[in-house]
N, C-alpha and C positions, 0 to 999 in steps of 0.2 A: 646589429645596432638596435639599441631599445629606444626609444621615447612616450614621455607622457607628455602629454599638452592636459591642462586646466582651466576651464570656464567656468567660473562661478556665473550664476545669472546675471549679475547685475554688472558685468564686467564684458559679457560675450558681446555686444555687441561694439564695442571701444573696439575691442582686439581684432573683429575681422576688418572693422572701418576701416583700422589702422596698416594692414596686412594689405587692404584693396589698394591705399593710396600711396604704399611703397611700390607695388606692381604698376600702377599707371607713370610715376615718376620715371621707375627705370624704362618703359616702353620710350622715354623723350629722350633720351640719351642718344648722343654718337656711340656707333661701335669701332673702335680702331684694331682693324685686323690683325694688329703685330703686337694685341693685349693675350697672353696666353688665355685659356678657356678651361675652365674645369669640368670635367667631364660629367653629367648626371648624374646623382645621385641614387644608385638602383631603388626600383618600388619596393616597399617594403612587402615583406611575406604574411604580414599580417598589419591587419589595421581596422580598430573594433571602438566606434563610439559609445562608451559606460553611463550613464544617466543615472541618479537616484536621484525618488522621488519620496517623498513622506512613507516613515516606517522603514525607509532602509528600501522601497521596492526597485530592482534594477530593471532598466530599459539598455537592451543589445543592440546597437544599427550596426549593420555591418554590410559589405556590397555582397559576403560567398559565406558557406556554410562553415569554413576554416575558421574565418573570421569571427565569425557568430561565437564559434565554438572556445574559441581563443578567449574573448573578452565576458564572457559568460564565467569559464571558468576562474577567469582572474579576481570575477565579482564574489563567488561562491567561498575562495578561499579565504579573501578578506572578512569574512564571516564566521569562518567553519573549518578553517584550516587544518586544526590541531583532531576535529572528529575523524574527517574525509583520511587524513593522514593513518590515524589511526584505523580506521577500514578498507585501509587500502592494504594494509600487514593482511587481514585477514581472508581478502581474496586473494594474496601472492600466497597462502600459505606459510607467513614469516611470525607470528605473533609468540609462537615458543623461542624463537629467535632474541627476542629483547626482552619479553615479559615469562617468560619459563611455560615449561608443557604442562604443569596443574592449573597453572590459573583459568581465569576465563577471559572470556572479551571484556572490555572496559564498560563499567555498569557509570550510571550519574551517581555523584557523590557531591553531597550539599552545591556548589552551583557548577561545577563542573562538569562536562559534557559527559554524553555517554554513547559507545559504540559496540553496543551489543546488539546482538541481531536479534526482535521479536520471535522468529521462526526457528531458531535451536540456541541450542544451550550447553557447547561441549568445552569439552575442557581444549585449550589451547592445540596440546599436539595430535588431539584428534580431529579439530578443527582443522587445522593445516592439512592434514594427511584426508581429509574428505575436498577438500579444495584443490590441491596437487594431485590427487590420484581422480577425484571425479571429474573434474571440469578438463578438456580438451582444448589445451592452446591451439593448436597444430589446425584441428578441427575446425577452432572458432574462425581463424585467420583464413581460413579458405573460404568460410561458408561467407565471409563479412566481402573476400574479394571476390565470388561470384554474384555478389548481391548491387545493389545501387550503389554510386557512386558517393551519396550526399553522407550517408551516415561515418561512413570512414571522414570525409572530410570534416565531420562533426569532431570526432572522436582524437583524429591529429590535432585540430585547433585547441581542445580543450586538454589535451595535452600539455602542449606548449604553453597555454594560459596559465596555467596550475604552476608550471615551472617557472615562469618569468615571475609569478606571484611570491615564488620563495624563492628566484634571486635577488630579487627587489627588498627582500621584507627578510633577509637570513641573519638571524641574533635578532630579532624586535617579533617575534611570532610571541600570541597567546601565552601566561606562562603555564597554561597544562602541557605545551609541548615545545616551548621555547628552549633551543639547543639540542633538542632529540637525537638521537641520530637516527631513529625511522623515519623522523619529515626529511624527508627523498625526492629527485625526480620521478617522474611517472613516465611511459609511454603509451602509446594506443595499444597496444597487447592490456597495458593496466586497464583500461579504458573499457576495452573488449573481459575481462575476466569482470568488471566493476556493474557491466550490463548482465551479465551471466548471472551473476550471485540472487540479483533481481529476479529473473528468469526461474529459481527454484524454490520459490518459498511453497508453492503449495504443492512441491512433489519432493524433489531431492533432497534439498535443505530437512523437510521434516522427517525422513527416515537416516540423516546422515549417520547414524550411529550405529543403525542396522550395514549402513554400505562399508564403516569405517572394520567393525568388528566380521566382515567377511575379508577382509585384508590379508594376506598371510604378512608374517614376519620376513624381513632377510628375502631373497629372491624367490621363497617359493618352499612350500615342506610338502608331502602326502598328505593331501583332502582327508581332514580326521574319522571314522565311525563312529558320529557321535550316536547314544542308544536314543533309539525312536523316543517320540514325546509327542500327545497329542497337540494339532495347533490347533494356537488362541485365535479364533474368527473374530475377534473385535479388534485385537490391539491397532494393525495397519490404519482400521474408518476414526476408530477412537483416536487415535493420536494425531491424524489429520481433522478431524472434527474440534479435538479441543486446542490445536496449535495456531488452525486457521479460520475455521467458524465460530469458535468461540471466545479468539484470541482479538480478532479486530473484524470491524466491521462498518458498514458504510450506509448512509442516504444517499438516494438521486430523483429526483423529480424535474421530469418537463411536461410542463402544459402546453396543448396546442392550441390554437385558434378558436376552438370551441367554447370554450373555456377563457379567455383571454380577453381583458378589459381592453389593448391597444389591436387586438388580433395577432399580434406577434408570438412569436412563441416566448414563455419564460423558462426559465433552469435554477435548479438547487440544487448545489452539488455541496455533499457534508462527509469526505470521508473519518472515517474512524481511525488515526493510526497514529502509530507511536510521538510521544513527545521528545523523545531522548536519543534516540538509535538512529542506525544510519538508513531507517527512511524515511526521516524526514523531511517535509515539502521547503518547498523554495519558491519566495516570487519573482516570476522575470517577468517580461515582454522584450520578445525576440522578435526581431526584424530585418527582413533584406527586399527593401524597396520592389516592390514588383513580383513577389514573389511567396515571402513568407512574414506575417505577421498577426502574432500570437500570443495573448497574455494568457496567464494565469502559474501555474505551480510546477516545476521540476521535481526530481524523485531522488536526495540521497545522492547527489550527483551525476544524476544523469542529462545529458545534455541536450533537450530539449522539454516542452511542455506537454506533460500529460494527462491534465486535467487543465479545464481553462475554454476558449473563447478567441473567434477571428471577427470579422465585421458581419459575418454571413449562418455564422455554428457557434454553438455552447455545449460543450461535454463535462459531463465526471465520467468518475468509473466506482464502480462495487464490488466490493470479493465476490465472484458466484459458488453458488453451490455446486457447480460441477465438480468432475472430480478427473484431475489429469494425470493420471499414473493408471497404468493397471499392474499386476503380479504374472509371472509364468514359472511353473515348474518345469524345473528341467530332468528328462532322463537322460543319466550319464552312461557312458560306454564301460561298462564293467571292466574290460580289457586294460582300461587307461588307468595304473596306478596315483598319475597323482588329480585323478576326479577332474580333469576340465579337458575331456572329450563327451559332445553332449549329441543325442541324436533326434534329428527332423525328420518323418517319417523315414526312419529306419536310416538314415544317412547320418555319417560321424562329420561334425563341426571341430572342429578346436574353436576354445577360447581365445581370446584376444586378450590382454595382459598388459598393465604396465606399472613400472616400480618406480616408484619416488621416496625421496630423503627431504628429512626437516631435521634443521637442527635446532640443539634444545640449549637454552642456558640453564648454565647449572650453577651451583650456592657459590663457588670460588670464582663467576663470572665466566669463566672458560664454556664453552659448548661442545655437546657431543651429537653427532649424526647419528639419527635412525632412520629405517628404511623397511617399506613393505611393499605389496605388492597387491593391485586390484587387479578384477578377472570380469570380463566384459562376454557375453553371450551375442548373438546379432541381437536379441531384446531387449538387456540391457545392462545394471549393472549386478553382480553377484553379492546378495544379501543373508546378515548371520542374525537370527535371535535365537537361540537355542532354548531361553525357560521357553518361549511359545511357539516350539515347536521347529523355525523353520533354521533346520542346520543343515552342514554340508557333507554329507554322507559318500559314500563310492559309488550310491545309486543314486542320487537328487540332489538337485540343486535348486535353488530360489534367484530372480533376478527380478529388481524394479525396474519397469521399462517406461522410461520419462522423457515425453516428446520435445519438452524444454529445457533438457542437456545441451542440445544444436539448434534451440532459438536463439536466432542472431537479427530476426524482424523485427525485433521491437520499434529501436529508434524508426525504421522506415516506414511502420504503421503508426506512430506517432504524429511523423509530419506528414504523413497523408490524412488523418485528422485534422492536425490543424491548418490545414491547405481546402481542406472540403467547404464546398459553397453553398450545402444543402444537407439536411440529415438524408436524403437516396445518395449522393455522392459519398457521404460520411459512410453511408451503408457499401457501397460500394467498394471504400478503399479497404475495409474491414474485409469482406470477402476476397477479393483479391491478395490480400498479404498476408494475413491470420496472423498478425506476428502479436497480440497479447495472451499474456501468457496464463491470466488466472483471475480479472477480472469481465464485468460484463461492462455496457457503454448504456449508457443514458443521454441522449442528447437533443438541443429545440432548437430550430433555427427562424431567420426574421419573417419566414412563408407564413410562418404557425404549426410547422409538422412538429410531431414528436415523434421519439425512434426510441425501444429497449433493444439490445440484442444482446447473449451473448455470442460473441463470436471468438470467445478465446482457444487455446490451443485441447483441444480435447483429444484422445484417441478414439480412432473409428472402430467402434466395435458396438455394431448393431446391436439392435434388442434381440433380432432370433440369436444372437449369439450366445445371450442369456439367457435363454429358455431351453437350448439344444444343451449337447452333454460337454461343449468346451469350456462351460463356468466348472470348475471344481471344488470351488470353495467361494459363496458369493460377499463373505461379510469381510473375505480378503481379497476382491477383487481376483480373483486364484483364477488364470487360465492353463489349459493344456501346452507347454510351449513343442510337448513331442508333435503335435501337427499342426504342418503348415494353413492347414484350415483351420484352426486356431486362433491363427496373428491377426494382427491389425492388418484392417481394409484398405481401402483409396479410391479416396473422391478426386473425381475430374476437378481439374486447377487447384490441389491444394497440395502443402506440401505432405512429404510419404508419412504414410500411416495414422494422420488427422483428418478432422472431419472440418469441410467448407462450412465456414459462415453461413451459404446458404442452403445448406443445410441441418440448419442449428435452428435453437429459438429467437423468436425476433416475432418485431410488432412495432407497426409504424401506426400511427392513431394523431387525429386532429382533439382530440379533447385532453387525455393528459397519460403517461407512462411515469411505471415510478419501480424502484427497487431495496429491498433494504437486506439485500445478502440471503433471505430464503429464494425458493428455484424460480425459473420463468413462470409457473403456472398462474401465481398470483402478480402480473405486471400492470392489468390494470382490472379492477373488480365489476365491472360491467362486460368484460370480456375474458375468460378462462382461457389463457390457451394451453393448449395441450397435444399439440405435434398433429403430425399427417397421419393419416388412417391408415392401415388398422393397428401398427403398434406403436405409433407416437415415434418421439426422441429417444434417444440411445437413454435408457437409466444414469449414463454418467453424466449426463446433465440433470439430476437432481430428481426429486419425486414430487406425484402429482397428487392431489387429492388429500393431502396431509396436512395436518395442524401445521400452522406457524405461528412465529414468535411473536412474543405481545408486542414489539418493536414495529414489525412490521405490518401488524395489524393497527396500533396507532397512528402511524402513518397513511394509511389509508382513509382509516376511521374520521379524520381531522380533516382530510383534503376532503371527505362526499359530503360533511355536515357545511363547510363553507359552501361548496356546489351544489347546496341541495334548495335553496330558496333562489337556485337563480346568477347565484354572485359570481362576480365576473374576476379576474383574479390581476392585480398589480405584484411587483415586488414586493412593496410592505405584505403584502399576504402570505409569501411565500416565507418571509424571515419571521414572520409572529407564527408560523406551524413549527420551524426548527428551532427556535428559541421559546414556545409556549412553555415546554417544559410538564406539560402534563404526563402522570404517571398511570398509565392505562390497568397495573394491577391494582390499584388504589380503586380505580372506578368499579370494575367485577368483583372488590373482594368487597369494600368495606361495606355495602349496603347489606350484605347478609351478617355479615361479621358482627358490626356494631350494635345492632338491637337486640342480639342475644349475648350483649357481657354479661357474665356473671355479674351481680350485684354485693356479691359476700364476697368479696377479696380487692382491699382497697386498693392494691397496686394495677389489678387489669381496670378496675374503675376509673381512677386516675389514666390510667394507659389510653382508653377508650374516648375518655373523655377528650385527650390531647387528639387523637385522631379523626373524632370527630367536627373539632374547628380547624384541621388542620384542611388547608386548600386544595389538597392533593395532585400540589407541583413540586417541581425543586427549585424553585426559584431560589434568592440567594436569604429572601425575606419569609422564607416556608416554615412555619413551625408547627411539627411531626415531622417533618421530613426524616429527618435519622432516624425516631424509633422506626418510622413504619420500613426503611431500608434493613434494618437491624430484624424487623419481625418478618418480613420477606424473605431475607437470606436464608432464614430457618424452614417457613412455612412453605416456601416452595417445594422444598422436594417432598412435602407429605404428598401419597400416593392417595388416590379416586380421590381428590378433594373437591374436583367440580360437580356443581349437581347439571348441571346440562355439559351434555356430551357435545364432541367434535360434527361438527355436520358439514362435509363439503359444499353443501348450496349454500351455505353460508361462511364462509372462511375469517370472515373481518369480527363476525360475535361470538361465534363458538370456537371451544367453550369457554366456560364462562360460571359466576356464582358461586357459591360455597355450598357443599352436601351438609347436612347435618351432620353424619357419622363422621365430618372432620373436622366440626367444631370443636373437641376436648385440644384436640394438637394444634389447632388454631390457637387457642387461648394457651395451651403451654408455653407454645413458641414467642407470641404478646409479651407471657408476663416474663420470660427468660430475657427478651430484648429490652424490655423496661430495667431489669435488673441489672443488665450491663451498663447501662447509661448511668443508674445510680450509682453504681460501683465506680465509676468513672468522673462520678462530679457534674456528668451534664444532665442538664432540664431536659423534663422528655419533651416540653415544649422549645427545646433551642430550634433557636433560626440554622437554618441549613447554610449562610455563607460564613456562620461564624466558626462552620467546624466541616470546610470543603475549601481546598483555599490551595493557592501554589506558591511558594516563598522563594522570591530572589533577590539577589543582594540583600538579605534580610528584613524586606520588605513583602508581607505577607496579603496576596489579592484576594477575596472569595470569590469562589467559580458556582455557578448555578448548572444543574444538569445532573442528569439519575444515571441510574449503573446501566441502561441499556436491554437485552434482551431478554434478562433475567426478571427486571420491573417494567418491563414497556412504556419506556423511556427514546421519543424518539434522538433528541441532544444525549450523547452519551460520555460520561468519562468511568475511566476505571484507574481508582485511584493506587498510589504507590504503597500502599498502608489500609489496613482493618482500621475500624474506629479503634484512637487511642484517646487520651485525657486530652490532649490536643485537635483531635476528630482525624478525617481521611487527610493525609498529608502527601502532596503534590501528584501530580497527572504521570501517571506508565502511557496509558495512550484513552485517545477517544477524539471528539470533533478538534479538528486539524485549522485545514483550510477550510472552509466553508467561503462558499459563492452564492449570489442571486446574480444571474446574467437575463437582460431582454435585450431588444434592439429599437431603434429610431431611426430616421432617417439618414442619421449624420453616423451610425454604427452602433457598437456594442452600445449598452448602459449596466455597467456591473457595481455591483456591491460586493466589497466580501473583506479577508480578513486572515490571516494566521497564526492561529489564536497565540502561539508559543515564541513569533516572531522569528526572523529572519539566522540570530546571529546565536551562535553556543558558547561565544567568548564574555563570561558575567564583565567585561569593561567596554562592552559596544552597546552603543546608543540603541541598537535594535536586538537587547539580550531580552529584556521583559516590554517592550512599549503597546506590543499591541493586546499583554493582558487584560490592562483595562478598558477598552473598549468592550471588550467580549463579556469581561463581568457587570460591564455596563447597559449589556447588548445596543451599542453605535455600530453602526455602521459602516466604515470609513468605504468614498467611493472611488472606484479604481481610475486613473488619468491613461485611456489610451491612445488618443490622438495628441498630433503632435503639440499643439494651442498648448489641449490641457495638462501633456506634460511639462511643457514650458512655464506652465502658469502656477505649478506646485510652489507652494513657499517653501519647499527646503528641495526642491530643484537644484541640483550641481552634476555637472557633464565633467568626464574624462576622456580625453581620446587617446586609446594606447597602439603602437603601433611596434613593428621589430620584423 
């Protein structure tokens, strides 16, 4: 049995009056025994009060996590149906199924959603066949029924929610997907692969192509002799450096008490990530009276809050630079013609194996089934690139061993986050679960403590690891897998072959912690850290001592000049640092740059001269902002161009300034950016919002904010388009959600915002609304208690129940 009940504000209180005084009527009543009785009505198996509040934000009451789970989902689809739908094909491995095996995942097309994954880019039926052959159903469902009971009940409810959504709504969905026949029911198995796909972006997902092309065909042929080829020792860091460090990135800032105009702690959380695809964020506020309640951002479907704010804590999260994968070479048993006998100190293993089929549509509609077959080692999975080297020979084999294949913690470090009454207890539940999988946590709560940590899923493979003769190849993470001294370690309490939270980087500080995707070492610049003596952190949480990004050096650089006379720090301070909008390569370059323009060539003249009054932000009213983006993209990668070197004692200035011997290619690069813009019809004085802008329903907003790590740009977007005669044409990804959370007496006080809104169906009132706010920088402030959700003017309650 399904029911909705509906309460618009201004009606809820008639309806319950009315409800009360039919209940007190029938208590006067005679009862005559010889009136038949109808039996109870059983409780319903789900029953979840929906709230939206201005911008589309949903509020979940619900009494259990089934519940939660259920009316969360049911919120989600009414939004995003037709996307979720559509990446839900490509974690069941069906998307050659209805959309054929060359295409790819569905990209945005003028306002039409898109459900491509930022983290790969394969065509269809390789896609499938890295999702059916990598990811372990069998596996996931045991590790999910040995674990907490809450996240499974998460995962059934929102199930069920999703389904009741499109029985409710079946012929009337979105028309990107309206009549599909992919918009399907879902189960918790969906649920559990839909958590998984999350789980590998900064290890499996980015090599899927090397795991897909180790596949044999058909059941299985003889391991080929492919002829020796030296390997490439970059490609493995390269292609995880440019997929995920250089693909998306994130702010986080929490001040403590030191620092702090109320003594409270404050939080800025700005992740960097896609606009389009399926991860992105969602606003809820989930609640089960007594036990869990928690606003801020969901992830892509997943069913609970992973960035956000309780009465007690405020988190983001950041990609870190760690790195969660290592490599093993395998020696094979010569003896074993078809090459998957492999040996551990002199002991023969078999492979583990298993074969899966996808079927493909083909041009006449009809579909054909193919089928291959993966090969698993105990380390991991069996991977092919042959130009670089690593192929599968009768003597070696290659295998990525990725500790978040069988992370199934997520959800359960999730809500142990958002249940924490303190960043020690925040810290705490972190070490205990380890269940994230590839970001770090930044978090401030109302004491005034601040916490960085990461404590994501790393593998334990010490620093002597690296210095002894088990590394074999370091710029491929390349270990020995023929000895068992070799393998991944194990730390007391944590799960096999990862490294405990507490024994990771982290730093709890009362003045301020901040992160911008480079390693732990720079988290807060009065305090270096740098691991326990004598060798530090395992290398695979990132390097020490080394330049970072002008990003993250602006972010610092902005927060000590505020705290350097004293000043004491409110929210507005925290939103005028992510929204200042200052471009940090502007400040190092142009003072050298500009007094030696040449004077004999009118166009760097003119070029210099624009640069010169230009304010050196991106605001929406900047003009230079695009040449000098334009002259940047060039001039960066000219080599020795700074005349002061990198200095570790100082990380936030060096380096820095322009060499003379790179002035000529300085001013090349000037008058080549100048000449694109003339070629193109724009003033090299245009204002920056007039040609930076995101268009929906044919209504076109300008966005303020620089490309990010490349111009040290703390606000980042990365637009979907090079400058054309139109300028940068709408957002791939960059500032998301963005938050300022503190506390008072009465609980949170949040600000924040999403920048791309709630909904991907261009006919819902929450497809563009919260653009302008963002290009406006307003603020809109978050209603978490019950008053001021009540008190929203476009407040409307559902209560669903079945």
């Amino acid at each position: 049995m399904y029911s909705i009940h509906v309460f618009p504000a201004a009606f809820r209180t008639v309806v319950v009056a009315a409800a009360l005084g039919t209940a007190l009527a029938a208590c006067g009543r005679h009862n005559d025994d010889s009136t038949p009785t109808t039996p109870p009505a059983p409780a319903p198996q789900f029953s979840a009060e929906v709230t939206r509040t201005t911008h589309g934000i949903v509020h979940v009451k619900a009494a259990d996590f089934r519940s939660l789970g259920y009316g969360l989902a049911y919120a989600y689809a009414q939004d995003n149906v037709c996307m979720f739908a559509d990446s839900l094909l490509t974690v069941r491995g069906e998307r050659s199924q209805y959309f054929g095996g060359d295409a790819h995942a569905t990209a945005r097309k003028d306002d039409e959603y898109g459900a491509a994954s930022g983290f790969m880019d394969l065509r269809n039926e390789d896609s499938d066949f890295f999702f059916k052959g990598y990811l372990d159903l069998d596996q996931l469902r045991a590790s999910y029924a040995a674990g907490a009971r809450e996240p499974r009940d998460l995962l059934e409810g929102y199930a069920a929610g999703y389904n009741r959504y499109l029985k409710d709504n079946a012929g009337n969905y979105p028309a990107a997907c309206n009549n599909a026949k992919w918009v399907k029911p879902i189960t918790a198995d969906d649920m559990m692969l839909v958590l998984a796909e999350k789980a590998l972006h900064a290890s499996g997902e980015v090599f899927a192509k090397e795991v897909v092309a180790a596949a044999r065909d058909g059941n299985g042929t003889v391991a080929a002799r492919a002829p020796r080829r030296k390997l490439d020792p970059a490609f493995l860091l390269a292609r995880l450096d440019q997929v995920v460090h250089r693909g998306f990135g994130s702010n986080a800032l929490a001040v403590g008490k030191d620092l702090s105009a109320s003594g409270r702690g404050l939080l800025l959380g700005n992740p960097h990530f896609p606009w389009t695809s399926t991860d992105r964020f969602y606003q809820a506020h989930l609640t089960i009276p007594g036990r869990y309640d928690v606003m801020g951002v969901t992830l892509g479907g997943l069913p609970a809050i992973v960035i956000g704010f309780n009465k007690d804590v405020a988190w983001s999260h950041t990609v870190t630079a760690a790195t969660h994968f290592t490599t093993f070479k395998l020696a094979l048993d010569a003896g074993d013609a078809t090459g998957t006998t492999y040996l551990i100190d002199g002991e023969k293993n078999k492979m583990t194996s298993k074969t899966v089929s996808v079927d493909v549509l083909q041009a006449d509609g009809t579909t054909t089934k193919r089928t291959k077959t993966f090969y698993f080692s105990k380390q991991g999975a069996v991977i092919v690139r042959p130009e670089a080297g690593l192929t599968w020979s009768g003597t070696t084999a290659y295998v990525l061993a990725d500790p978040n294949r069988t992370n199934t913690r997520m959800l359960e470090q999730w809500l142990g986050i958002g249940t924490a009454t303190s960043v020690q207890t925040l810290k705490s539940s972190l070490d205990a679960v380890v269940g994230l999988p590839w970001v770090n946590t930044v978090a401030a709560d109302r004491a005034g403590n601040a916490l960085y940590a990461d404590a994501s899923v790393v593998p334990r493979v010490t620093t002597d690891k690296f210095a002894g003769d088990c590394l074999l190849m370091p710029a491929l993470l390349l270990f020995d897998g023929a000895r068992s001294a070799c393998a991944w370690s194990q730390d007391a309490n944590a799960p096999a072959g990862i490294f405990s939270p507490a024994n990771a980087p982290s730093l709890q500080r009362t003045d301020y912690v901040q992160n911008s995707n480079d390693s732990y070492w720079l988290s807060n610049a009065r305090s270096l850290l740098t691991g326990p003596a004598p060798l530090g952190y395992s290398p695979l949480y990132g390097k020490t001592g080394v330049e970072q990004r002008l990003r993250t050096r602006i972010g610092f650089i902005q927060l000590e000049e505020l705290a350097r006379d004293g000043r004491k720090f409110q929210l507005a301070d925290l939103q005028t640092l992510v929204f200042g909008d200052r471009i940090y390569a502007a400040e190092i370059v142009l003072p050298d740059l500009l007094p030696a323009c040449p004077a004999n060539d009118a166009t760097l003249v003119q070029a210099c001269a624009v640069l010169a009054a230009w304010d050196r932000h991106a605001n929406i009213d900047s003009r230079g902002a695009v040449l000098f983006r334009e002259f940047w993209n060039r001039a960066s990668q000219i080599p020795n161009k700074w005349s002061v070197s990198f200095d570790p004692a100082d990380p936030l200035h060096t380096p820095g300034g322009v060499a003379t011997a790179a002035l000529p290619a300085m001013f090349d690069a000037l008058k080549a950016a100048a000449q694109k813009l003339q070629s193109l019809n724009i003033p090299l004085d245009g204002k920056l919002g007039d040609y930076q802008g995101e268009t929906r329903n044919g209504v076109r907003t300008p966005l303020h904010g620089g490309v990010g790590d490349l111009d040290g740009s703390y606000n980042s977007l990365r637009m979907n388009t090079g400058l054309t005669a139109t300028g940068y044409n709408n957002v791939y990804w960059g500032t998301s959600y963005v938050q300022t959370v503190t506390f008072d007496d009465n609980g949170p006080v949040a600000q924040a915002m999403l920048v791309y809104g709630q909904a991907t169906d261009p006919k819902s009132p929450y497809y563009a609304d919260q653009l302008g706010p963002y290009s406006r920088k307003e603020w809109p402030a978050l209603p978490f208690a019950d008053a001021a959700i009540k008190a929203d003017p476009n407040y409307k309650t559902v209560t669903l129940t079945q």
